[in-house]
One Martini backbone bead per residue (centre of mass of N, CA, C, O) as a GRO file, in nm:
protein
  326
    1UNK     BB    1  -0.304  -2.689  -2.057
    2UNK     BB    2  -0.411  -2.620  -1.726
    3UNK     BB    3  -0.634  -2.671  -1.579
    4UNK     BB    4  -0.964  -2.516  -1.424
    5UNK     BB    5  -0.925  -2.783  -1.177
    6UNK     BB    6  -0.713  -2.696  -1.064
    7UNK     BB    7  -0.485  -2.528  -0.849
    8UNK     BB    8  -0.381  -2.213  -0.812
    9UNK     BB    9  -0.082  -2.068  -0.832
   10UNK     BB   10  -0.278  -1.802  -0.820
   11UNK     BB   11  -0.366  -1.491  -0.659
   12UNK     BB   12  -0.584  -1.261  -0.714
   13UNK     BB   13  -0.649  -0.928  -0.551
   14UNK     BB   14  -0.963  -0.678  -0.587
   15UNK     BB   15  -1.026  -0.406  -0.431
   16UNK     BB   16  -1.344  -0.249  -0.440
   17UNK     BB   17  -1.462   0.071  -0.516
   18UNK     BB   18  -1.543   0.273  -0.700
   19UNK     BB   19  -1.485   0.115  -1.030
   20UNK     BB   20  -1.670   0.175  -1.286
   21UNK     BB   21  -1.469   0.400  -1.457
   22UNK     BB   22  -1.201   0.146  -1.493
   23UNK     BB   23  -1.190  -0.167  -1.429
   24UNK     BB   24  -1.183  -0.311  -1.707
   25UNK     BB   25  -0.872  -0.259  -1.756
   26UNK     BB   26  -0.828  -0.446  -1.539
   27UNK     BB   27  -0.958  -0.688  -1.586
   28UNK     BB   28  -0.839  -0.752  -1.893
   29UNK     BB   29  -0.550  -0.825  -1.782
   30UNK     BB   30  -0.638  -1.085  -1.612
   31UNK     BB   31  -0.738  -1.228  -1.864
   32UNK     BB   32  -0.483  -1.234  -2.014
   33UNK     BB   33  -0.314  -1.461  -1.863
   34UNK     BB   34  -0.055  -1.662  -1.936
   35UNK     BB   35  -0.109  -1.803  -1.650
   36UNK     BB   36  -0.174  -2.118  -1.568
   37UNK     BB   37  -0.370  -2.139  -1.298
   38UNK     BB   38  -0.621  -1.894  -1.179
   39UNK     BB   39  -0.708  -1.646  -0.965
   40UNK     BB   40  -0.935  -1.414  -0.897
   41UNK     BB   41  -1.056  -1.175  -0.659
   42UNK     BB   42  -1.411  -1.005  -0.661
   43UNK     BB   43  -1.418  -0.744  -0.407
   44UNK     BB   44  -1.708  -0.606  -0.294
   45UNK     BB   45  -1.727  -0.323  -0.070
   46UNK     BB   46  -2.003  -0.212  -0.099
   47UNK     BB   47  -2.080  -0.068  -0.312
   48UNK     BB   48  -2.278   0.157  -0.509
   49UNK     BB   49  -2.248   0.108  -0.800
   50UNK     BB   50  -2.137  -0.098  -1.098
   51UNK     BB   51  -1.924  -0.278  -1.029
   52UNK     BB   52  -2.037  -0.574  -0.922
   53UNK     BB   53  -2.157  -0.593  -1.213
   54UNK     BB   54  -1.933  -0.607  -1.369
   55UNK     BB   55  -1.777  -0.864  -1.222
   56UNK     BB   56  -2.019  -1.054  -1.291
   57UNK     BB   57  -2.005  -1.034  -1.619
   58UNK     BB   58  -1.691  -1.152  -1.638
   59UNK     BB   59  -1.774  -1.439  -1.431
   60UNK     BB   60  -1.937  -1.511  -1.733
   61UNK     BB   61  -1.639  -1.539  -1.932
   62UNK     BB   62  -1.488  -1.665  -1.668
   63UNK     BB   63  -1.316  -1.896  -1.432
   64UNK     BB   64  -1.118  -1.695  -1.286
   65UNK     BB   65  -1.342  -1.557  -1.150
   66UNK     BB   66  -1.463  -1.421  -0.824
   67UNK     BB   67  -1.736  -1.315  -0.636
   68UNK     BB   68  -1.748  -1.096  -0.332
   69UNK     BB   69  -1.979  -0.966  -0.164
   70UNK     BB   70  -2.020  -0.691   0.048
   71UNK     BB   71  -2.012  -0.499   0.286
   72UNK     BB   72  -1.881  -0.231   0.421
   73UNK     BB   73  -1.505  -0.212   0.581
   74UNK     BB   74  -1.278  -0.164   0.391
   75UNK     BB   75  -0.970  -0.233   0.271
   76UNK     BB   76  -0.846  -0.431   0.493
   77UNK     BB   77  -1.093  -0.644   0.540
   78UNK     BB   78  -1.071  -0.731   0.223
   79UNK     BB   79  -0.746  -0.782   0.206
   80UNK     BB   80  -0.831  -1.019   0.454
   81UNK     BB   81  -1.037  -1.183   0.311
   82UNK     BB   82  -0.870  -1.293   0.072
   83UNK     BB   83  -0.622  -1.433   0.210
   84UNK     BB   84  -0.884  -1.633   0.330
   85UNK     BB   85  -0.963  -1.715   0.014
   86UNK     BB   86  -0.727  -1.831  -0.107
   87UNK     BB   87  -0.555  -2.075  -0.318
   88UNK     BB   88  -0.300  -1.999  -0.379
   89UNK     BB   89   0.045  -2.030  -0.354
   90UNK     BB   90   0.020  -1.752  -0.448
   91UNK     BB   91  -0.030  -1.374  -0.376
   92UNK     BB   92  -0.173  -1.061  -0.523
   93UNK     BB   93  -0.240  -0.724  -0.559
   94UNK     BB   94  -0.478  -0.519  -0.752
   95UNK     BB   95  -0.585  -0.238  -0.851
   96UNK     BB   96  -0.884  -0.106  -1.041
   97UNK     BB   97  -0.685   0.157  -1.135
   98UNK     BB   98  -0.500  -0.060  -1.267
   99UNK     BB   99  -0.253  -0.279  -1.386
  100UNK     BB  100  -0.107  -0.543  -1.607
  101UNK     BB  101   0.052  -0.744  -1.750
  102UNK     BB  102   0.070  -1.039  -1.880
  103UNK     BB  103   0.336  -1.204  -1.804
  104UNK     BB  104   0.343  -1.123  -1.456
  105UNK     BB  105   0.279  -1.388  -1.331
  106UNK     BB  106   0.458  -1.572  -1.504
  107UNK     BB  107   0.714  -1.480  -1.393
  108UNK     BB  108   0.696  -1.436  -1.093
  109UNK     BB  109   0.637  -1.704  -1.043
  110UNK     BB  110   0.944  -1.872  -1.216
  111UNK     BB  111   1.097  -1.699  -0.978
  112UNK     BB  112   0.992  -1.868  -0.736
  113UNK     BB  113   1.057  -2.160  -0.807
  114UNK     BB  114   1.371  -2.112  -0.902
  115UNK     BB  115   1.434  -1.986  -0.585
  116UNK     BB  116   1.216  -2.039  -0.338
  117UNK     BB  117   1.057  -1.824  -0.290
  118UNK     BB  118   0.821  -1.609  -0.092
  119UNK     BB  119   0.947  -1.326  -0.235
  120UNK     BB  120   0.857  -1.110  -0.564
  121UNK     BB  121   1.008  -0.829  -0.683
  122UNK     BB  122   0.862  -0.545  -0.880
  123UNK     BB  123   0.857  -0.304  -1.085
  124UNK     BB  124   0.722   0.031  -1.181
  125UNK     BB  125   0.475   0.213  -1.284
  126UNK     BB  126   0.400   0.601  -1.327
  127UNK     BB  127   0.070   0.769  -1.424
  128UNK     BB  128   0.123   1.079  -1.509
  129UNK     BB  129  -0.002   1.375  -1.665
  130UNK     BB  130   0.280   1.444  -1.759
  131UNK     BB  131   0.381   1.111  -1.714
  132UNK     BB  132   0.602   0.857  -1.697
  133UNK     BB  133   0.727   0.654  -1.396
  134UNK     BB  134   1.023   0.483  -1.323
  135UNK     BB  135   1.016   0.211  -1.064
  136UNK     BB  136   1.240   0.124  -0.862
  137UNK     BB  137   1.272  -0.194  -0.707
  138UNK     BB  138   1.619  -0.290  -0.602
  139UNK     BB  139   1.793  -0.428  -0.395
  140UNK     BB  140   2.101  -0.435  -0.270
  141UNK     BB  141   1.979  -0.682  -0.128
  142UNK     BB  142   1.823  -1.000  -0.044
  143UNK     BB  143   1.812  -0.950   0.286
  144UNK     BB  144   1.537  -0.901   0.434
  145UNK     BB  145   1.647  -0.695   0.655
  146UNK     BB  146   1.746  -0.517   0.396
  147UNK     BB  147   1.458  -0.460   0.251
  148UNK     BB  148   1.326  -0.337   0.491
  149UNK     BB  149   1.481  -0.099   0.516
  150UNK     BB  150   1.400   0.013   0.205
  151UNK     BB  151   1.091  -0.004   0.262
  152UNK     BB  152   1.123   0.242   0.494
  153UNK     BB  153   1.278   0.456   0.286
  154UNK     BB  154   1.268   0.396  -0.071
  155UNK     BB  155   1.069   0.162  -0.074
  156UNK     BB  156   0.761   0.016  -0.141
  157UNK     BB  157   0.522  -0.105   0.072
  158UNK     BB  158   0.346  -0.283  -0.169
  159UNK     BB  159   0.127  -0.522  -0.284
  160UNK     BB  160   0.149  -0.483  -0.603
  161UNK     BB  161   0.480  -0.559  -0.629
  162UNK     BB  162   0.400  -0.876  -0.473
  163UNK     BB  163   0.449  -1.148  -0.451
  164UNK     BB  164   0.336  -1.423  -0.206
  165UNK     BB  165   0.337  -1.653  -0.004
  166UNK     BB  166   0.050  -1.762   0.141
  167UNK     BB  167   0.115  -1.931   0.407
  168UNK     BB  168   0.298  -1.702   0.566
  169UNK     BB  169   0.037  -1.552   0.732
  170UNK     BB  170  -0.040  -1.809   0.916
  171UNK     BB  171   0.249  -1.869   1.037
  172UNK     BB  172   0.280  -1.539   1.127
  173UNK     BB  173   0.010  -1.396   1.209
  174UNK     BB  174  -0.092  -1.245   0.940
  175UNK     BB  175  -0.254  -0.888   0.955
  176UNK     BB  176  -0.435  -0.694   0.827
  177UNK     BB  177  -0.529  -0.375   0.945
  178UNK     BB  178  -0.709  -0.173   1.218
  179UNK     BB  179  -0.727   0.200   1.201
  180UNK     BB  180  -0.623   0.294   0.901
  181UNK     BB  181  -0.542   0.528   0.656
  182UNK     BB  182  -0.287   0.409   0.596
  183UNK     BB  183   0.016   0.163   0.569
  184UNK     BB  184  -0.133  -0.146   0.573
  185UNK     BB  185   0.070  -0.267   0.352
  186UNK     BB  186   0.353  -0.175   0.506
  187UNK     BB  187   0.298  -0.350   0.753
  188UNK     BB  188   0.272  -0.642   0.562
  189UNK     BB  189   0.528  -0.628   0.473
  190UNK     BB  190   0.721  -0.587   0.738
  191UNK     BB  191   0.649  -0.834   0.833
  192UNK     BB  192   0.754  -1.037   0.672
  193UNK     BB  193   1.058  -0.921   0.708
  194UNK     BB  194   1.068  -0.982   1.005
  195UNK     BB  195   1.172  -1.244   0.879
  196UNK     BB  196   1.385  -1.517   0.705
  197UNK     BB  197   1.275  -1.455   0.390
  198UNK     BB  198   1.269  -1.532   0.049
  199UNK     BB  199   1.387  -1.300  -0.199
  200UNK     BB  200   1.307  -1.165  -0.500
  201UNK     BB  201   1.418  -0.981  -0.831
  202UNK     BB  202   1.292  -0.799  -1.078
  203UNK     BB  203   1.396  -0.554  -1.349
  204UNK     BB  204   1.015  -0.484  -1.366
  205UNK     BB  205   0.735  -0.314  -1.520
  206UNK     BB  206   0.453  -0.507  -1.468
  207UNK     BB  207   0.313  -0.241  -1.284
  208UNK     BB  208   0.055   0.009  -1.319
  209UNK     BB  209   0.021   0.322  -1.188
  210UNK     BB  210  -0.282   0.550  -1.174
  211UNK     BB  211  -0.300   0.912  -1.079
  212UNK     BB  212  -0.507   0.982  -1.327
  213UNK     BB  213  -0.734   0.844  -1.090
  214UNK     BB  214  -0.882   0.835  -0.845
  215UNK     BB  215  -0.880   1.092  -0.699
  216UNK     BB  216  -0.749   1.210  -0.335
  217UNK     BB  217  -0.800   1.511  -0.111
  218UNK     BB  218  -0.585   1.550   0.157
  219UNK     BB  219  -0.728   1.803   0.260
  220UNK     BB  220  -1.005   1.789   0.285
  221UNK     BB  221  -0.979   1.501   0.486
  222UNK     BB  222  -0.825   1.641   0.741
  223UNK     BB  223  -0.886   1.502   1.092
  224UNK     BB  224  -0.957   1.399   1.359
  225UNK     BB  225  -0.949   1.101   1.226
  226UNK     BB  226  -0.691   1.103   1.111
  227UNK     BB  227  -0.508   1.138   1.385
  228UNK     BB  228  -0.573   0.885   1.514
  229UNK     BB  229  -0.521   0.691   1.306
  230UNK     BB  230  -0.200   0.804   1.316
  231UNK     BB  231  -0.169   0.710   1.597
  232UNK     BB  232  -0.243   0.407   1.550
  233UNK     BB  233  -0.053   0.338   1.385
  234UNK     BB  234   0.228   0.424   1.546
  235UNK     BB  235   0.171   0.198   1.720
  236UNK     BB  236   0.174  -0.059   1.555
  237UNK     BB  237   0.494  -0.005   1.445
  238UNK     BB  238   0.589  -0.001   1.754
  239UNK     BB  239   0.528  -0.307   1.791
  240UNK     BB  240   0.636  -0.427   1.549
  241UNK     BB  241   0.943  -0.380   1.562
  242UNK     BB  242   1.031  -0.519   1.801
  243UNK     BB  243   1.119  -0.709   1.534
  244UNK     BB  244   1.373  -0.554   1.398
  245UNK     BB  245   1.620  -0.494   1.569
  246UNK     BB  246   1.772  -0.205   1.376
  247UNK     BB  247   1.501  -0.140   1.222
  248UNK     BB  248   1.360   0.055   1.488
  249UNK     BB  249   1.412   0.320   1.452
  250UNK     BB  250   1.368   0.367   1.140
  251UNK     BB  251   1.073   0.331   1.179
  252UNK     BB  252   1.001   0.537   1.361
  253UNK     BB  253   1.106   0.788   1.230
  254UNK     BB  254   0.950   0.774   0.984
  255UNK     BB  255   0.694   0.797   1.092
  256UNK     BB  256   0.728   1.058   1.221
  257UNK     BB  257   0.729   1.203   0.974
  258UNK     BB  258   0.440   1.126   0.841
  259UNK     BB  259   0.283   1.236   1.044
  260UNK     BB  260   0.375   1.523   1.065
  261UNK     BB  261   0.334   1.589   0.761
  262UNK     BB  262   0.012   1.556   0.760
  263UNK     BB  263  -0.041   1.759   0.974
  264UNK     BB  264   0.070   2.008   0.857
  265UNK     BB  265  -0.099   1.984   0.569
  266UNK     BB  266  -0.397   2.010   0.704
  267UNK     BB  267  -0.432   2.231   0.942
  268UNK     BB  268  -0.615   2.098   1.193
  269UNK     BB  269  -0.480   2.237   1.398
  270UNK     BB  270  -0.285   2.410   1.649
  271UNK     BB  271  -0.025   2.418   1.838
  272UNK     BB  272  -0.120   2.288   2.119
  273UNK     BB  273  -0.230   2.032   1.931
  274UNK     BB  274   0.038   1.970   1.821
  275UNK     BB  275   0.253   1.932   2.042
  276UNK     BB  276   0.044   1.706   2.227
  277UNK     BB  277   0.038   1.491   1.976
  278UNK     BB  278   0.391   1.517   1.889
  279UNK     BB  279   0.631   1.524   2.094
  280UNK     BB  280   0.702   1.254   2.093
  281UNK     BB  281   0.875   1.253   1.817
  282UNK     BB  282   1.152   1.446   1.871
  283UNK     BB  283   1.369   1.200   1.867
  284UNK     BB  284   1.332   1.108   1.603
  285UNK     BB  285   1.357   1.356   1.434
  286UNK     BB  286   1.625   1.446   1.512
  287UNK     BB  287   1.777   1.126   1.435
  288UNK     BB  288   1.704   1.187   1.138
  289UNK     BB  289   1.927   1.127   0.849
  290UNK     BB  290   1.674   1.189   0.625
  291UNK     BB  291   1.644   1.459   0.684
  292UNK     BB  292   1.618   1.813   0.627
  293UNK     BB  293   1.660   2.063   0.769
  294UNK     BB  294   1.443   2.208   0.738
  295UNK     BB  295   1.249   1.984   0.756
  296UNK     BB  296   1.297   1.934   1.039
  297UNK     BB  297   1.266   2.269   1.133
  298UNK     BB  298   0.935   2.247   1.137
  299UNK     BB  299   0.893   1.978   1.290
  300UNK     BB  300   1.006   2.081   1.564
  301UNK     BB  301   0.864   2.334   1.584
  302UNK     BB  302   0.560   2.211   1.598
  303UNK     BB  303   0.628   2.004   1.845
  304UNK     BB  304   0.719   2.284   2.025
  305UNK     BB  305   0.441   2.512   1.949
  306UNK     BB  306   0.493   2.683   1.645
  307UNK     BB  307   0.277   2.616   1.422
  308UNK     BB  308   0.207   2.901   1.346
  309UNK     BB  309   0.389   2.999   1.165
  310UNK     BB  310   0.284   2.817   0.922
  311UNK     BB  311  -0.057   2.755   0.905
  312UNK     BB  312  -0.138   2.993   0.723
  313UNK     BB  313   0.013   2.914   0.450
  314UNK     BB  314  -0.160   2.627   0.437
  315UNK     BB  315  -0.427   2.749   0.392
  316UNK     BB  316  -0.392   2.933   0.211
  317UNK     BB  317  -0.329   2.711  -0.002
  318UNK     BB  318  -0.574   2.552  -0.003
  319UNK     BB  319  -0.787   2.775  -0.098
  320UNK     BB  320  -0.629   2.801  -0.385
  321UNK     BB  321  -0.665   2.492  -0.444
  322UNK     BB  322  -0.992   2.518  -0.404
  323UNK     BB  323  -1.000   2.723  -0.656
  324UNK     BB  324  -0.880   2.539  -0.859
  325UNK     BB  325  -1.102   2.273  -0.853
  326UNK     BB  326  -1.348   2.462  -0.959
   0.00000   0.00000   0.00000
């Protein structure tokens, strides 16, 4: 067994906060881990609750744990500390209210090492109410730029189920965004595949995605600073495209489809400031062969003043999930 004074082949990065209901599940997935030397870095985002307390006293059990306290400032934030801070020469992330397999790191490290991957995607599984759903993340071939492909349309732009070269983040000026609601990690996923970076993929679900727990109502959630948020995300992708080559008319359009489609379902706007806030989207929208012709025409329709039509039925909507949850 190599020293725990070597320097660690991976580094695991856990943004924290409000985790103290489930957290311990993922600590010791990370602490049984066959692969050594690692470090986990456990970020408490200035959590309120007992999170903290918890990552400090696992940090007393083993050292591979690192705890980092700080001031609350976000997810992106947390995210780009830990990269800033990893010692691993591979990095990934797993969410506090997840898992991982006992043998996820050192097979992910083993396939990066013996194909001299920069990175390595593997399967996961989504654990829902009904039941557990097996997600393949296969790219059709392993050429970054079909890669980035289908992250932006068919497969998960995800850091949790991605080992990456830490040195990368660096070499190309790679940082997670400031002033998203979603999508930070989409980002920095298509950041690094829009280089020429050589990836592999495993054909296994070692990270476990729970749903039935630490659930957030966007229904609840959707407002004027959600919109400013998504309108904000769509320009740094916007610019980010532009080093896509064919990948970004495809980025484009799939952005306008998610921010049209979360402002549809917030219902948070009028017809007029629906229009006036996504008119910009109508040539994507119309031009993406990706979308179902009726969700096509809802989209259309409200980016072109029409919202009214749908808006009643979305509150309606609204209404009885709020009375369902109570």
């Amino acid at each position: 067994m190599t020293s725990m004074t070597s320097a660690p082949l991976v580094t695991v990065i856990v943004p924290i906060y409000k985790a103290e209901a489930y957290i311990e599940r993922c600590l010791q997935s990370l602490q049984s881990q066959t692969l050594t030397p690692i470090e986990v870095l456990l970020i408490d985002d200035g959590s309120p609750d007992r999170s903290g307390e918890i990552c400090d006293e696992y940090a007393k059990l083993s050292p591979i744990f690192r705890v980092i306290h700080k001031t609350n400032e976000g997810l992106s934030a947390t995210l780009e500390l830990g990269i800033q801070m990893a010692k691993g020469e591979y990095s990934i992330q797993v969410d506090p209210d997840d898992w991982i397999d006992l043998d996820m790191l050192e097979l992910m490290y083993q396939k990066a090492t013996q194909e001299n991957a920069d990175m390595v995607i593997c399967d996961f599984s989504i654990i829902k109410r009904k039941g557990v759903k097996y997600s393949c993340q296969k790219p059709s071939a392993l050429r970054a730029d079909i890669v980035l492909r289908e992250i932006l349309t068919i497969h998960h732009g995800s850091g949790c189920n991605k080992l990456v070269r830490n040195k990368l983040y660096a070499l190309h000026n790679i940082h997670h965004p400031k002033g998203f609601s979603l999508c930070d990690d989409l980002y920095v996923t298509s950041s690094l595949l829009s280089h020429d970076i050589r990836v592999s993929y495993i054909p296994r679900a070692f990270y476990h995605y729970d749903q039935t727990i630490n659930a957030n109502s966007f229904i609840k959630h959707y407002n004027g600073d959600t919109l400013q948020k998504d309108l904000c995300m769509f320009r740094a992708f916007d610019e980010l495209s532009k080093s896509f080559g064919a990948n970004r008319l495809t980025c484009l359009q799939q952005m306008s489809q998610l921010i049209v489609s979360r402002a549809m379902k917030g219902g948070f706007l009028n017809s007029k400031e629906f229009a006036k806030a996504f008119a910009f989207t109508i040539p994507y929208i119309e031009s993406n062969p990706r979308l179902k012709p009726l969700r096509k025409f809802r989209f259309l329709a409200a980016c072109r003043g029409y919202y009214f039509l749908f808006r009643p039925f979305i509150l309606l909507a609204h209404k009885i999930r709020s009375f369902l949850i109570k």
